[in-house]
C-alpha positions in Angstrom: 7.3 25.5 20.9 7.3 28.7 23.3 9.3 31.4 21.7 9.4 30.4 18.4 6.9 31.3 15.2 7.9 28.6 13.2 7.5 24.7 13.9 11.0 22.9 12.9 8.4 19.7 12.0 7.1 18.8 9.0 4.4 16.0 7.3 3.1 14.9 4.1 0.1 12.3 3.0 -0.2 11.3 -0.2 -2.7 9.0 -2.2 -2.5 7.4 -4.9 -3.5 3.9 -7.1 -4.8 2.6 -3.6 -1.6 3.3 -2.0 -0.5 5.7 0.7 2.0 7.4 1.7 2.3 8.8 5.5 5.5 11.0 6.5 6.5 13.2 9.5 10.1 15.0 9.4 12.1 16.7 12.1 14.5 19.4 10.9 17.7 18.9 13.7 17.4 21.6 16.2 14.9 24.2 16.3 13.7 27.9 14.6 13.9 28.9 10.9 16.9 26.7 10.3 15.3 23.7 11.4 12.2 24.2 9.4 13.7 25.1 6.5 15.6 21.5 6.5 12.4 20.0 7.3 10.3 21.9 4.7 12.9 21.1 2.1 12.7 17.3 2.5 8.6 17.6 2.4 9.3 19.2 -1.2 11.5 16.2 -2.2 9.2 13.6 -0.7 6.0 15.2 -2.6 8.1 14.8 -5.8 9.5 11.2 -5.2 6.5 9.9 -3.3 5.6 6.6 -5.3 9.4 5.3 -5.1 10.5 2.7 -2.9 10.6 4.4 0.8 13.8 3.3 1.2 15.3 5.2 -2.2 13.8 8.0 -1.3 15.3 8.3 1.5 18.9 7.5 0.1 18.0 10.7 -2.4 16.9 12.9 0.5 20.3 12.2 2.0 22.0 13.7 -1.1 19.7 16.7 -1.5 20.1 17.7 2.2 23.7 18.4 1.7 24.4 21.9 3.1 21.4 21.8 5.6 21.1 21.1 9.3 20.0 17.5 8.4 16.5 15.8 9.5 15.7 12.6 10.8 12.2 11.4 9.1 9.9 8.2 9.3 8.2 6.9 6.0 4.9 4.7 5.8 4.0 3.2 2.5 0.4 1.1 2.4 -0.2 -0.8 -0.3 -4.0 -1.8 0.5 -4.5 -4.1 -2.9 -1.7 -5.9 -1.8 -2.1 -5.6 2.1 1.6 -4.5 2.7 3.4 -1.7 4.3 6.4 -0.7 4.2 8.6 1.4 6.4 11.8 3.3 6.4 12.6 5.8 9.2 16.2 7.2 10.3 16.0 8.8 13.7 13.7 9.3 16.7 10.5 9.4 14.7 8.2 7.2 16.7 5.9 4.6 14.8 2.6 2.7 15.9 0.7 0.3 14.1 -3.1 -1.2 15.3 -3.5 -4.3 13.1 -3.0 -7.8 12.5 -0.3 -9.5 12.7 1.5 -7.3 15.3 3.8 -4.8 13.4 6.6 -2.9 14.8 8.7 -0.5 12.3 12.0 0.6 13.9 13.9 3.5 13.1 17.9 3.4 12.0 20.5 5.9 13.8 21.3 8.9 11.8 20.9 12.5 10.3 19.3 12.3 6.9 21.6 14.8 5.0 24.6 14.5 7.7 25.3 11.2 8.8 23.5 8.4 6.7 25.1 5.0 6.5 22.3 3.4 4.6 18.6 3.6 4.4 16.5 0.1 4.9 13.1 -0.6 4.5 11.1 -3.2 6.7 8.2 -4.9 4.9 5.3 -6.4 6.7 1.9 -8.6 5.2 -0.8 -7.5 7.1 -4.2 -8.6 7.9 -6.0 -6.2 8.8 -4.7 -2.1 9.5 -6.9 -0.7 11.7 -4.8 2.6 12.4 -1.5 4.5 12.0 0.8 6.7 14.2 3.9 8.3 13.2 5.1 11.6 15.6 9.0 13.4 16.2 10.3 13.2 19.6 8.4 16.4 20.4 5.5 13.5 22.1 6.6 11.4 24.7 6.4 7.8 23.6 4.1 6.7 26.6 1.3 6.4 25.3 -0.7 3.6 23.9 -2.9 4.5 20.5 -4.9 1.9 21.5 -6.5 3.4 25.0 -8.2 6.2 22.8 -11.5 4.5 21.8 -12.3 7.4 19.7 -9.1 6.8 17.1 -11.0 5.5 14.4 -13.4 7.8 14.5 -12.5 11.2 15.4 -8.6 10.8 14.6 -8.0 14.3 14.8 -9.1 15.4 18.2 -7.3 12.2 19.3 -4.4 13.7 17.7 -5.1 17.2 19.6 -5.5 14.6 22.6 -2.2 12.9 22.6 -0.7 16.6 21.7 -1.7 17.6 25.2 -1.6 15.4 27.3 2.4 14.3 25.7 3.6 16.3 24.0 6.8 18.3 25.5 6.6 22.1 26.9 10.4 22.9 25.2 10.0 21.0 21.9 8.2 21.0 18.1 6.0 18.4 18.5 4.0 16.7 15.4 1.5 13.7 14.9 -0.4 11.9 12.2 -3.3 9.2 12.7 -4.1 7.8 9.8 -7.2 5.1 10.1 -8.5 3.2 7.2 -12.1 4.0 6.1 -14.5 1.3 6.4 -15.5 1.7 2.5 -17.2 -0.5 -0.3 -13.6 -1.9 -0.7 -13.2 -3.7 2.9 -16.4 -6.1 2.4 -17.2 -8.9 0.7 -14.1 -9.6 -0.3 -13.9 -13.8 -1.4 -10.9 -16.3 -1.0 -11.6 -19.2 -3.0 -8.8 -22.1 -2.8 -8.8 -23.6 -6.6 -8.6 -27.3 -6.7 -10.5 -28.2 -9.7 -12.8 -27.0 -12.5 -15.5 -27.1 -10.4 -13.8 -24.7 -8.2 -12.8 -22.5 -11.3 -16.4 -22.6 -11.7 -17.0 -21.0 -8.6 -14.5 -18.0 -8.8 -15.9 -17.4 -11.9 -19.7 -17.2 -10.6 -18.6 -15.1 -7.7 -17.1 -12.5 -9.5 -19.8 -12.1 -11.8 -21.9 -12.2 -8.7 -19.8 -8.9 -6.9 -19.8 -7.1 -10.7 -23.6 -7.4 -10.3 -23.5 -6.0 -6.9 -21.7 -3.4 -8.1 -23.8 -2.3 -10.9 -21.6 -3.5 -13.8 -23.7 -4.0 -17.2 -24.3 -7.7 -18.2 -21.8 -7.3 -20.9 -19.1 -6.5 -18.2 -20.0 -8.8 -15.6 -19.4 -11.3 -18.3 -16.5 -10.1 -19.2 -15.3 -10.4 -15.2 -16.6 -13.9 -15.5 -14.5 -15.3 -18.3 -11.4 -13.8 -16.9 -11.8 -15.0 -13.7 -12.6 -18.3 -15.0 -9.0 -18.2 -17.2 -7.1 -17.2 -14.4 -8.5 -20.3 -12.3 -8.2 -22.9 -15.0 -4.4 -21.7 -15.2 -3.9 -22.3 -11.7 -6.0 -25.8 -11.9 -3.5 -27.0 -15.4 -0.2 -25.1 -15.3 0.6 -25.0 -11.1 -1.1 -28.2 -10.2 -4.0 -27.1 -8.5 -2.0 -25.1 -5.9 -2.8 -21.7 -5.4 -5.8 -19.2 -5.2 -8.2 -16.5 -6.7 -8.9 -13.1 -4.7 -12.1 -11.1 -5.7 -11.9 -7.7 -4.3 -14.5 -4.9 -4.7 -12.6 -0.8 -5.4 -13.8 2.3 -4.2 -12.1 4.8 -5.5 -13.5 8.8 -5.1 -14.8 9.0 -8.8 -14.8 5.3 -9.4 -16.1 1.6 -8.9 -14.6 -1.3 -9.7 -13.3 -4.9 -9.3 -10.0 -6.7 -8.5 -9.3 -10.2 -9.1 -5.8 -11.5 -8.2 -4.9 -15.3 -8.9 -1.8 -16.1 -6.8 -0.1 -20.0 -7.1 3.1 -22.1 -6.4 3.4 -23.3 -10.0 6.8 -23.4 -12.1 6.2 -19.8 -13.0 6.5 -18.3 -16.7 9.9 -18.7 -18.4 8.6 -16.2 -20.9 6.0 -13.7 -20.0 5.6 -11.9 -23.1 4.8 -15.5 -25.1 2.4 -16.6 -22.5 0.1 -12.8 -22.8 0.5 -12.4 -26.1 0.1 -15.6 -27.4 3.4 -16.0 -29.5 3.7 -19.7 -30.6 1.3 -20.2 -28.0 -1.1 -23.2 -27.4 -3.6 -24.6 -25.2 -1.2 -27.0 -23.7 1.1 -24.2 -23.2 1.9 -22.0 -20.3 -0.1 -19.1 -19.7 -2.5 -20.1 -22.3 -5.6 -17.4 -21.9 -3.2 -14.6 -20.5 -4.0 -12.6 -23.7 -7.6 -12.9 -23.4 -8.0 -12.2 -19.7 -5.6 -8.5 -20.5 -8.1 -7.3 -23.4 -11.3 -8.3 -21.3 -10.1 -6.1 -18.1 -8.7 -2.6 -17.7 -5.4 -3.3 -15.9 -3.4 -6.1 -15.7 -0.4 -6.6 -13.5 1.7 -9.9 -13.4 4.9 -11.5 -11.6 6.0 -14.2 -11.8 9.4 -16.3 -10.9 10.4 -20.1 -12.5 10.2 -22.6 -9.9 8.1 -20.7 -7.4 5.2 -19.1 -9.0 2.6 -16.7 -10.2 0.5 -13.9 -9.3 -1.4 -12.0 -11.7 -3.6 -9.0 -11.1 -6.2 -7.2 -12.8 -8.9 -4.9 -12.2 -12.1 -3.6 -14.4 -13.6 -0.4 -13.8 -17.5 0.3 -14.5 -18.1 2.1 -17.6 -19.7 4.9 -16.2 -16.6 5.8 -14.1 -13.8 5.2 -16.5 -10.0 5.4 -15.4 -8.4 8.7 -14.9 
């Protein structure tokens, strides 16, 4: 803004666990006041980013107490999961390129004045092409989607849409994010399991992507056998209706793969029985649970009684081990 050395504006991206975390704040007003406020609630973000956007928020309220106030929109991808979720108060301005349409709105309020509750809107996506949060300094004219160059060169569309929108008498700020066409966005297989046979088949293509991948023989077969577990769960305990997702990971220092097995069954009335085998039996419940946890690195599972099942895990090559 003319005049002024400081911007009242703030942002923050974070990474983590294949989730990110996108966030632009506007400190109320303008000068060394404002961006104090907003440079405050970037601290408190940064140390509360993997909470639920919407509790962060409600804490941000509190610990703005005694400041001008900011208004602030929050982005949360999940990308193993395909969801986002958003949680904005004020006139931070969102825009989403993906499938199915997605439009995040922001609540009235002043996060640390006047705050009557923060709400978070989830959305199951598709695909997610690109990401645009920016304050009020840019006009909200323009469409993301008449700069070709987005997904490549998101910055100096950024710089673009600065120019060409944003306002002579105001902090302005933007952040594109665009998902990477990595390792992890290909070859990713659905397969619907009806029967053994087509237990048999998750089972082959997962030791068929750990091959791609360069996992040892050893591993692959490991892969394999838990895939094959997870299926024949689906096929005996939720009556043949649900499916198996294998997803290659690329991570900076790492490789690996993700298979999630997601039904309608009757769900697990007692989780810890069913994965660690406690009176267990092979006409139980979650029979093989134990097994597929020891075979792969991580291993995530919810479930609910009368409506199902989803269980996730992941294996990491050997020569790129977890952090």
């Amino acid at each position: 803004m003319p005049g002024l050395t400081v911007n009242g504006d703030a942002y923050l991206v974070r990474e983590w666990n294949k989730q990110t975390l996108l966030a632009v704040i506007d400190g109320l007003g303008h000068g060394e006041e404002a961006s104090s406020a907003s440079e405050k609630a970037k601290e408190y973000i940064a140390e509360n980013f993997a909470k639920d956007v919407d509790q962060t928020v409600s804490g941000l309220h509190l610990h703005l107490h005694g400041t001008r106030g900011v208004v602030a929109g929050l982005i949360r991808i999940d990308r193993l999961e395909h969801r986002l979720i958003f949680c904005g108060i004020g006139n931070i301005d969102t825009r989403i390129i993906g499938e199915p349409p997605m439009h995040p709105t922001s609540l009235d309020g002043i996060i640390g004045l006047n705050l009557r509750k923060a709400k978070k809107f989830e959305y199951k996506y598709d695909s997610l092409k690109a990401i645009v949060l920016h304050s009020d300094g840019i006009s909200s004219g323009f469409n993301p989607s008449d700069y070709l160059m987005i997904y490549k060169q998101p910055q100096e569309v950024a710089e673009q849409i600065l120019a060409e929108w944003g306002k002579q008498h105001d902090d302005a700020t933007i952040v594109i994010g665009v998902e990477q066409p990595t390792i992890e966005n290909h070859n990713v297989t659905k397969i619907v399991i009806l029967s053994d046979a087509s237990a048999l088949i998750a089972a082959e293509r997962a030791k068929e992507l750990a091959k791609t991948l360069g996992f040892s023989e050893c591993d692959q077969t490991k892969i394999s056998i838990a895939t094959s577990e997870l299926a024949r769960n689906i096929v005996f305990h939720a009556h043949r209706k649900g499916t198996i997702v294998i997803s290659p990971i690329k991570e900076p220092d790492r490789v690996g793969i993700t298979v999630m097995a997601e039904d309608k069954g009757p769900g697990i009335t007692d989780v810890k029985e069913a994965v660690e085998g406690i009176n267990g039996s092979k006409k139980g419940l979650g029979v093989g649970l134990g097994a597929v946890k020891r075979l792969m690195d991580e291993f995530k599972i919810e479930t609910k009684v009368r409506e199902g099942t989803k269980i996730i895990v992941s294996k990491w090559k050997s020569d790129s081990p977890p952090a």
